[in-house]
FIROFI-153651 format. One line per 5 residues: for each residue x, y, z of C-alpha. Coordinates in pm, 1 decimal, decimal comma, m for minus. Example, Ala and Ser with C-alpha at 12.3 -4.5 7.8 and 13.67 -1.06 7.14 Angstrom:
1230,0:m450,0:780,0  1367,0:m106,0:714,0
This chain:
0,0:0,0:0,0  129,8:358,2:m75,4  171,8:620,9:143,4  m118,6:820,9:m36,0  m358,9:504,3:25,8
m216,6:444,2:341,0  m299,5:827,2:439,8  m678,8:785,3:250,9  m737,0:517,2:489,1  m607,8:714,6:815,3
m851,1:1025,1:651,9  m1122,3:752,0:587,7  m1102,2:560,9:970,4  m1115,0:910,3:1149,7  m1406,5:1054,5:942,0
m1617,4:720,3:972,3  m1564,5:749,5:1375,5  m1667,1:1120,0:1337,8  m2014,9:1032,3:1208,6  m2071,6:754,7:1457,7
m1960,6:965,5:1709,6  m2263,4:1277,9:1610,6  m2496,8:1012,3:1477,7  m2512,9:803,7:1843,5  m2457,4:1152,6:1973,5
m2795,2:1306,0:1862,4  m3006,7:977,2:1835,3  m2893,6:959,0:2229,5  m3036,0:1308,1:2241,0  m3372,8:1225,5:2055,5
m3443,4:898,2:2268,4  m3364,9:1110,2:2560,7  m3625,6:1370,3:2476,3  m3855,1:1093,2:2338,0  m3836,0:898,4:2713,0
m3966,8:1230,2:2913,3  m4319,1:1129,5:2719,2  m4369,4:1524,0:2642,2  m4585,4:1469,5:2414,0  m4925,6:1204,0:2357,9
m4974,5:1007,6:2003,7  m5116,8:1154,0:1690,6  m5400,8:954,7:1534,3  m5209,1:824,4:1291,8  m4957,0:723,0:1561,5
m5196,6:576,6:1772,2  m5341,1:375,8:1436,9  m5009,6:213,4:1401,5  m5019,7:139,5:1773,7  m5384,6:m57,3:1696,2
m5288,8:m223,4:1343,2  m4987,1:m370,5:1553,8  m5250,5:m508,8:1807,4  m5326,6:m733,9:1501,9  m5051,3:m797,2:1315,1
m5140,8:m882,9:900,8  m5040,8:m824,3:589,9  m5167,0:m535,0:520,1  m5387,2:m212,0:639,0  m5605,5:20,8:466,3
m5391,8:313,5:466,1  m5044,6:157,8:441,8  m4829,3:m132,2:338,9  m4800,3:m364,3:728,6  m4421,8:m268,6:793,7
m4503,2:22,9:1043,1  m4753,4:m208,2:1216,7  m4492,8:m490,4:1231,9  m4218,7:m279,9:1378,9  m4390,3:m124,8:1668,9
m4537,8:m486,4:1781,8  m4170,4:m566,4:1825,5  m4091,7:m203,3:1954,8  m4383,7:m232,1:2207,5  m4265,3:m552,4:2323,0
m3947,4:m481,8:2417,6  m4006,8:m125,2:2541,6  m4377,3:m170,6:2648,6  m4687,1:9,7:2504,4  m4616,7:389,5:2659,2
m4491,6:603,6:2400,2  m4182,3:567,2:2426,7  m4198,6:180,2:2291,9  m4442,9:256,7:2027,3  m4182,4:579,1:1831,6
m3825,6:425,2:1952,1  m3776,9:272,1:1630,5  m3789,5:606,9:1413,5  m3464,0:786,6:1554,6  m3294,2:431,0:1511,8
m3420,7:388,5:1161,1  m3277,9:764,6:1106,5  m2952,0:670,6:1243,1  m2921,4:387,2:1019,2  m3026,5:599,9:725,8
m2736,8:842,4:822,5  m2490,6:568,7:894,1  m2587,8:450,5:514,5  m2493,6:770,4:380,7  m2208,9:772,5:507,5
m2058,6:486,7:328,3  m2276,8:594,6:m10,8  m2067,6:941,2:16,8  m1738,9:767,8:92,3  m1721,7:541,1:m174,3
m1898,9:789,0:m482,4  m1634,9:1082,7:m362,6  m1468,6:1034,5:m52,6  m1451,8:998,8:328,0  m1498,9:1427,5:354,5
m1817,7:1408,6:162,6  m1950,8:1063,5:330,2  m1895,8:1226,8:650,9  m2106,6:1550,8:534,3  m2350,1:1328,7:381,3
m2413,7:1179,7:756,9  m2372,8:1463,5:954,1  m2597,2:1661,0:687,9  m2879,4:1401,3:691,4  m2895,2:1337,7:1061,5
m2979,3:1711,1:1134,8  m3214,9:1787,7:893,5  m3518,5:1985,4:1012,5  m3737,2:1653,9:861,5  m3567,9:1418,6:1008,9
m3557,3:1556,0:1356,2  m3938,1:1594,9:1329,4  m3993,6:1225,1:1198,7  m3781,2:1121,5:1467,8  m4028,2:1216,0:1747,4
m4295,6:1029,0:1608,6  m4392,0:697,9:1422,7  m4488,4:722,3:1040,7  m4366,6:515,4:778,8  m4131,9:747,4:620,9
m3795,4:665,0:887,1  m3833,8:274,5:716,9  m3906,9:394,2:390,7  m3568,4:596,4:379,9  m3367,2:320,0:565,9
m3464,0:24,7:247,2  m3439,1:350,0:m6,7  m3040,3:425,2:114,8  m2961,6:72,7:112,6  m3109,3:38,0:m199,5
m2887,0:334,2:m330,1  m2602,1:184,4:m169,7  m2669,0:m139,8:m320,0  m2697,7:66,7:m690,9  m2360,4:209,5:m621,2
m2159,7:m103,9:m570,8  m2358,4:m228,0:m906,1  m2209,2:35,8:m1110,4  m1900,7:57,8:m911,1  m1825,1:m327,2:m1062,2
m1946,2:m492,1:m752,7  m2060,9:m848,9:m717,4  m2379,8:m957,6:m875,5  m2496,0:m1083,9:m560,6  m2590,6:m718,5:m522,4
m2860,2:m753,2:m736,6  m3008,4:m1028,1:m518,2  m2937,0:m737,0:m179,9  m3133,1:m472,3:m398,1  m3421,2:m697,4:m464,7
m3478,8:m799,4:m132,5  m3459,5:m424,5:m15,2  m3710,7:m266,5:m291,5  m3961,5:m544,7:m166,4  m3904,3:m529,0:157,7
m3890,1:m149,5:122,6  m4233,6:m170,9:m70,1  m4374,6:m274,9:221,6  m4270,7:m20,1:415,7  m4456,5:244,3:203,8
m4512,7:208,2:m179,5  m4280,0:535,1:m273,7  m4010,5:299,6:m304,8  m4187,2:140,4:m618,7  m4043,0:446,0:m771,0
m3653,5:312,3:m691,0  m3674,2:88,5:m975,3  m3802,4:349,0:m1202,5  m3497,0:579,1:m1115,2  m3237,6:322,5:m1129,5
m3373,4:236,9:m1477,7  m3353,3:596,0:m1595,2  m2964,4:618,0:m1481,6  m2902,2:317,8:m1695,7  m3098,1:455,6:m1975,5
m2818,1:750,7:m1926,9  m2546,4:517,3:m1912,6  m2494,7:297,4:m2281,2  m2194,9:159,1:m2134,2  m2291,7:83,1:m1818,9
m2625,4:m118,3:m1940,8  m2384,7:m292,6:m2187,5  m2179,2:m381,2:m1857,7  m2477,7:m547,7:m1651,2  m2715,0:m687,8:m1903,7
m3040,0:m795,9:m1833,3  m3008,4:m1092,0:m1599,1  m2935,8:m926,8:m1316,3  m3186,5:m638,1:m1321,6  m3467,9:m867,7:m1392,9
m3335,2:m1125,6:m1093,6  m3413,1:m824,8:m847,1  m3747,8:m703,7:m1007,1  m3825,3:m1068,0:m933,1  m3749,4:m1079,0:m625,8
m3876,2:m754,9:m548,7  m4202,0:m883,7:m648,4  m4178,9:m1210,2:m433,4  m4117,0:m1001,8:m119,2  m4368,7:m742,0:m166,4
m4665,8:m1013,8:m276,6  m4778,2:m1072,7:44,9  m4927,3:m743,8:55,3  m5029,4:m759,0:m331,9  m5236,8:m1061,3:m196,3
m5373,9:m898,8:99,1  m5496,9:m624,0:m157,5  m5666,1:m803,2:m358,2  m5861,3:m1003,9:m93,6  m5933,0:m631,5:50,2
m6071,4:m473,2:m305,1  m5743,1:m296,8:m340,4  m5840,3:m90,0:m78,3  m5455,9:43,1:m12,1  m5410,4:131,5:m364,7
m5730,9:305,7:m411,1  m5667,2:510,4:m70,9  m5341,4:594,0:m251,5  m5518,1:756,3:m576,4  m5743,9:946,9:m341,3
m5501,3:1105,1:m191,7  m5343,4:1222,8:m462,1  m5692,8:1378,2:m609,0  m5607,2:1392,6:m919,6  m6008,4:1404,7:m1012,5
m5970,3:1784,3:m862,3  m5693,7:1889,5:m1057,2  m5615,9:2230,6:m1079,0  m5859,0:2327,2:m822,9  m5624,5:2481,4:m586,9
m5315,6:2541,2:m818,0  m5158,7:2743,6:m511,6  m5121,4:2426,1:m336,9  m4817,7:2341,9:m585,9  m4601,2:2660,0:m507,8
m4664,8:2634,5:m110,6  m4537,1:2250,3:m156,3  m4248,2:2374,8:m345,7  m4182,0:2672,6:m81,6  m4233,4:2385,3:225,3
m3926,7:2231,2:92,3  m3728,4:2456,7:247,3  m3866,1:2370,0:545,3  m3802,3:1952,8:504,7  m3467,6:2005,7:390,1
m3336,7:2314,0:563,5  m3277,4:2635,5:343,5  m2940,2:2625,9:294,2  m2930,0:2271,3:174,7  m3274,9:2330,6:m37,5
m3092,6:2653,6:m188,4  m2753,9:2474,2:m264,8  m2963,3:2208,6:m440,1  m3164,4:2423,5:m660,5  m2816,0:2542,7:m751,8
m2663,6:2209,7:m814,3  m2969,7:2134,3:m1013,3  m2965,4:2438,2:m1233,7  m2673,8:2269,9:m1426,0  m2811,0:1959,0:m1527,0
m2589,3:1848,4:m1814,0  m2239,1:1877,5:m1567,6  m2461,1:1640,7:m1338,1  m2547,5:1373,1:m1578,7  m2175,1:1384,3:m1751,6
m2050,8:1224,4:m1405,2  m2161,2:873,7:m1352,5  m2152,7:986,6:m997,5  m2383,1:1239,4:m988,9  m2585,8:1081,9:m1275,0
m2680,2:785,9:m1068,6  m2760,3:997,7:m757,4  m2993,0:1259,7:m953,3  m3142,9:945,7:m1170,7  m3290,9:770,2:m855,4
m3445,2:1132,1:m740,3  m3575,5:1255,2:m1079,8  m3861,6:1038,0:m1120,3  m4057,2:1112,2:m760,2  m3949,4:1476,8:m767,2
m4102,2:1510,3:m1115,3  m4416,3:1282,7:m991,9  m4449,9:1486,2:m650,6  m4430,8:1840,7:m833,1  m4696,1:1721,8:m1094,3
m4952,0:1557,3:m814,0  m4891,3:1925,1:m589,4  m4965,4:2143,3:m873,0  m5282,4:1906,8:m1013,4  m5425,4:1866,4:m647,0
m5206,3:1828,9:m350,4  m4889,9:1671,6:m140,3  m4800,3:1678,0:201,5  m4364,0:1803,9:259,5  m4300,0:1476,9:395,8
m4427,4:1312,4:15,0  m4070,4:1453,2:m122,6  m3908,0:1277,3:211,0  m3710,4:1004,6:m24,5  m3555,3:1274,1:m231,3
m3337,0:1371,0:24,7  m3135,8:1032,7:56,9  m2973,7:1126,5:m309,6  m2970,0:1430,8:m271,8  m2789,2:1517,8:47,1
m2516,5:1336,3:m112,5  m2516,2:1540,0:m388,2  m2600,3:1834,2:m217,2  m2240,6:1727,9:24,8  m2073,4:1645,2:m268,2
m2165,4:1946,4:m503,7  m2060,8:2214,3:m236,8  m1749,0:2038,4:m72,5  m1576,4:2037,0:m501,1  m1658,0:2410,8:m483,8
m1467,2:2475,6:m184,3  m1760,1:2588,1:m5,4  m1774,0:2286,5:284,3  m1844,8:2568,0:512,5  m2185,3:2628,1:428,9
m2264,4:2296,6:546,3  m2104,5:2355,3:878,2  m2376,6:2667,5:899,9  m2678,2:2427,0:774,2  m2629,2:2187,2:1064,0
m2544,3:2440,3:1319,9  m2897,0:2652,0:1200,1  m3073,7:2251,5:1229,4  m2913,8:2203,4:1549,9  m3041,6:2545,5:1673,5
m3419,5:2497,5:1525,3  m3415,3:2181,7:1721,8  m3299,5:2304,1:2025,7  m3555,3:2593,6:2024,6  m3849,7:2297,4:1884,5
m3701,3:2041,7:2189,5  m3753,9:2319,5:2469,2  m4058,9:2534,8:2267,4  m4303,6:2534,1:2585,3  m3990,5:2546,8:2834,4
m3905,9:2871,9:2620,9  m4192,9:2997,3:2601,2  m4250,4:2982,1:2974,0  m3980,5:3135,5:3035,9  m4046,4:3426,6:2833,0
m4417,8:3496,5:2992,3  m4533,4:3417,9:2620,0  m4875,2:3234,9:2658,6  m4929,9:2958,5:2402,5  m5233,4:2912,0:2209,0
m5365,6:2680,6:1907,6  m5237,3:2937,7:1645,8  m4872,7:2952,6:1849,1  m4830,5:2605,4:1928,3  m4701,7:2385,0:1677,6
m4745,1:2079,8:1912,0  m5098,2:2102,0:1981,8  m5205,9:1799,5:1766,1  m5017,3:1616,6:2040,6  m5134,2:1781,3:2350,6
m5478,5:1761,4:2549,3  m5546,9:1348,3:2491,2  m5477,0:1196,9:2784,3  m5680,1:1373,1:3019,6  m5994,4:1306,2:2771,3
m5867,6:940,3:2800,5  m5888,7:906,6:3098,4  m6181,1:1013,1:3173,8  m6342,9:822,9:2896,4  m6165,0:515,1:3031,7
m6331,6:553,8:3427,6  m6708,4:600,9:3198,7  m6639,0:306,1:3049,8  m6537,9:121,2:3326,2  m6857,0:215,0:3495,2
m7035,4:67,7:3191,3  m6890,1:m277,3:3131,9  m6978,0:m404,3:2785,1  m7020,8:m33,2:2615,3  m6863,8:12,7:2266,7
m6668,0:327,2:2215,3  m6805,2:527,5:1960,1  m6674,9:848,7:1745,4  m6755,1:1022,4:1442,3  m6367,4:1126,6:1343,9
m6118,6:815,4:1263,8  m5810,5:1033,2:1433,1  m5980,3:1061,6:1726,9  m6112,2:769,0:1788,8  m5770,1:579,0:1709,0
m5634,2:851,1:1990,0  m5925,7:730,9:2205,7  m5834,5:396,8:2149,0  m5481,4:437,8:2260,7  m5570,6:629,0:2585,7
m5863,9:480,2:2713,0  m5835,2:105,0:2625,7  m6150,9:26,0:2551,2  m6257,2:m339,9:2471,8  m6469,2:m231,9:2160,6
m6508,2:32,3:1906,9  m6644,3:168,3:1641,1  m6716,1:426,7:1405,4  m7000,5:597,8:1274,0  m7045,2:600,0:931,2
m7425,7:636,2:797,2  m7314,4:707,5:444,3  m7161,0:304,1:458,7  m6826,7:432,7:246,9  m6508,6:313,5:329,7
m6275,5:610,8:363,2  m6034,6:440,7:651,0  m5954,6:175,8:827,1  m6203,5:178,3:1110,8  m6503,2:204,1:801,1
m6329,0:m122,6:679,3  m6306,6:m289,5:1041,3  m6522,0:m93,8:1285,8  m6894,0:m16,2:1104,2  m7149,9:45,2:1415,7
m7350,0:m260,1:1211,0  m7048,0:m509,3:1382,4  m7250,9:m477,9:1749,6  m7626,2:m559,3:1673,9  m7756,4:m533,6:2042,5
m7470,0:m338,5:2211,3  m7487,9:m39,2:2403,5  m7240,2:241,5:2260,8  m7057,7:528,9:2437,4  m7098,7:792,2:2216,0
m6754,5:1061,8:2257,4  m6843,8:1367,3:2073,5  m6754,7:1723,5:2055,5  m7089,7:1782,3:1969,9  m7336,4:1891,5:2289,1
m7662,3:1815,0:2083,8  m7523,3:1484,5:1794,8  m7903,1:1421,5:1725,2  m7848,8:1304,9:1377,9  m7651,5:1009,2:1575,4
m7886,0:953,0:1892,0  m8201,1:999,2:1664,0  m8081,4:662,9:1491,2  m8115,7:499,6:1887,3  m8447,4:412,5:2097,1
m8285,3:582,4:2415,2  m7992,4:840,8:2470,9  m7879,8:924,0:2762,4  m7646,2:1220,2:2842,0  m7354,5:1132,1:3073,0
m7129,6:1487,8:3114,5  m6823,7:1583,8:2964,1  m6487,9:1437,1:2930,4  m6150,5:1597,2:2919,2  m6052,0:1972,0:2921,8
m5976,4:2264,9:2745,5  m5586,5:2315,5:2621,0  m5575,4:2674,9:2514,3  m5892,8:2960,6:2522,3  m5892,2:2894,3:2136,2
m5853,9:2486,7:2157,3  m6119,9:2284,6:2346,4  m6052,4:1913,9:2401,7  m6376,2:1885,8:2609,5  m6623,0:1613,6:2498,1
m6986,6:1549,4:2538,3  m7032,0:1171,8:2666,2  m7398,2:983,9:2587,9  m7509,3:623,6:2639,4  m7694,2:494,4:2353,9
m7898,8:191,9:2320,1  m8091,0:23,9:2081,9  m7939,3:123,8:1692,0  m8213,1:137,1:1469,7  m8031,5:177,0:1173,6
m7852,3:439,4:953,7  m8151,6:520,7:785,8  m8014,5:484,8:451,8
């Protein structure tokens, strides 16, 4: 070995301890903050929580990864919430870790370490790693797969093509944005002549094979279901109201600044506004390749009808490499070190906001607070759980499928359900929980509503039983209206 290699290796060794050293740093921070229980589930938290009271292959909503996970998550770390998020600063850790070695081997140990570091302060991630969603698995199965695509073109072993086939299916299961890996790796080879001279065909169609076997489970599931995941999918993109709110496409497009930090969303509108240097390096080529095709897909659904920030989420595996990459050849490494100081300061200020807040007299409300989706359940809960107590055999009922998954969560009841005269399914307690489920059963009805007579009108008795729970600001009310009601006659349909 030469002196030169000898000294890469040194450079290499020390940089790789770097990011493990600020990757278990901060993930120590964020399971920290996660264990002082701050902050009560979401709905779509507390769903998972449910779905993984029943493990299957599938849900209505989502592929059965998330569901999977916190089953094993709550059974190590029990059912509070610190066992049902643990796994997503873990999964972001691993993500970062990934990037790492992506970096290293496309350009070096400088811009793996960048690449990490970069990624595992991102204002997105440190949001999605306070809560359970499906997007910290997602990103864990895309990065492999881009690792596993960068030892493919960088002459590795075809047994990679077996790795990447098991992690798009796997990854598919996870959430089905990673059905557009394939499509991105296919458009870099399309780029590359030589390269898809180099491969062939064998191995690309091994690991859309085997893609296929992993992820068919849930195909199954589907179509026993009527393809009820899929078509949840096309209604939330709404493409049947395109153009309706053409806004919607510039505030996505402006909330990226937000997911990705501004420097780093700046420096990669940059990077992108040269196109042609990009695809002349294989490097660069096969990172902007695997991020073209969602971008594109994202930007078209936003400005037709709608995305949520967090859609783009998988873009910025690729391209905080590239970003890393693109700024550290211009000598400009330094802006970097200001992105991740400014994420480690909007965390900071985001970990303490109510502490702050306190401390400066401020009083919070529902417009100030960006927490207050998480705030204000448990006391409800808990009072719902002592009325049902006092009512053995009552179903929980609510109108709104976040709230009653919340409900679920906090107050334990042994049955629930959801009503739903119009007899659509538009979620997953429509699919599982109809009222119809309980002929003869008395139902607690939790409302916000102090008069619900469209819903006790379709009973032979009501009874009112108080309130439940408390108001959280003067502008945000988490009080309840509580009724017994026997004897369903029917949604009158």
């Amino acid at each position: 070995m030469t002196l030169a290699r000898e000294r890469q290796a040194a450079d290499g060794a020390g940089f790789g301890l770097v990011v493990l050293i600020v990757v278990a740093i901060v993930t120590l921070a964020r399971l920290v903050f996660l264990a002082l229980d701050r902050y009560d589930l979401s709905g779509d938290e507390a769903q998972y929580w449910v779905w993984s009271l029943s493990p299957d292959l599938g849900y209505y909503s989502k592929p059965p990864l998330v569901a999977w996970i916190v089953r094993a998550s709550t059974a190590l770390f029990g059912d509070g919430t610190f066992g049902v998020r643990v796994a997503s600063p873990i999964a972001h850790a691993v993500t970062a870790l990934l990037l790492y070695l992506i970096g290293q081997r496309l350009y070096g140990a400088k811009v793996g370490l960048w690449s990490a570091v970069l990624y595992a302060t991102l204002p997105a991630v440190f949001v999605s790693s306070l809560l359970i969603s499906t997007d910290p698995f997602l990103l864990v199965f895309w990065a492999a797969a881009l690792y596993a695509s960068v030892r493919l073109t960088d002459g590795g072993h075809p047994r990679w093509w077996l790795a990447l086939g098991l992690i798009v299916g796997l990854g598919t299961l996870a959430k089905y944005a990673m059905a557009m890996f394939p499509v991105g790796l296919a458009l870099f080879f399309a780029w590359s002549p030589e390269e898809r001279r180099r491969v062939g065909w064998r191995g690309p169609v091994l690991a859309l094979a085997l893609a296929v076997v992993f992820y068919l489970p849930n195909l199954v599931w589907n179509l026993e279901h009527g393809l009820v995941s899929y078509r949840h999918t096309a209604d939330n993109a709404n493409l049947a109201g395109a153009f309706d709110r053409p806004f919607k496409g510039v505030e996505f497009l402006l909330s990226q600044f937000g997911v990705f930090g501004p420097i780093p969303f700046t420096l990669l509108l940059l990077a992108l506004a040269r196109p042609r240097a990009l695809i002349a390096d294989r490097r660069s080529r096969l990172l902007l390749s695997v991020l073209l095709p969602l971008a594109l897909m994202m930007v078209v659904v936003a400005f037709l009808s709608r995305a949520n920030a967090n859609w783009a989420a998988p873009l910025y595996v690729s391209a905080t490499v590239l970003v890393a990459a693109w700024t550290i050849e211009r000598g400009r490494a330094w802006l970097l070190g200001t992105a991740v100081a400014i994420h480690l300061l909007a965390a900071g200020v985001m970990a303490g906001y109510h502490d702050l807040a306190r401390l400066a007299g401020v009083e919070l409300s529902a417009r100030t607070d960006p927490f207050k989706r998480l705030e204000g359940w448990r006391p409800l809960g808990g009072d719902v759980a002592r009325m049902l107590a006092s009512h053995p055999g009552a179903v929980l009922l609510m109108e709104d499928r976040m709230d009653l998954a919340t409900m679920i969560y906090q107050a334990r009841p042994a049955a629930w359900a959801k009503w739903n005269p119009a007899g659509r399914v538009r979620d997953h307690w429509d699919l599982t929980a109809d009222v119809l489920r309980y002929p003869g059963a008395s139902f607690l009805l939790v409302t916000p509503n102090p008069k619900p007579d469209d819903i006790a009108g379709r009973f032979a008795r009501s009874t009112p039983l108080g309130t439940a729970g408390r108001p959280l600001y003067r502008d945000l009310d988490r009080t309840h209206h509580l009724f017994m009601l026997e004897g369903f006659r029917g949604y009158g349909r």
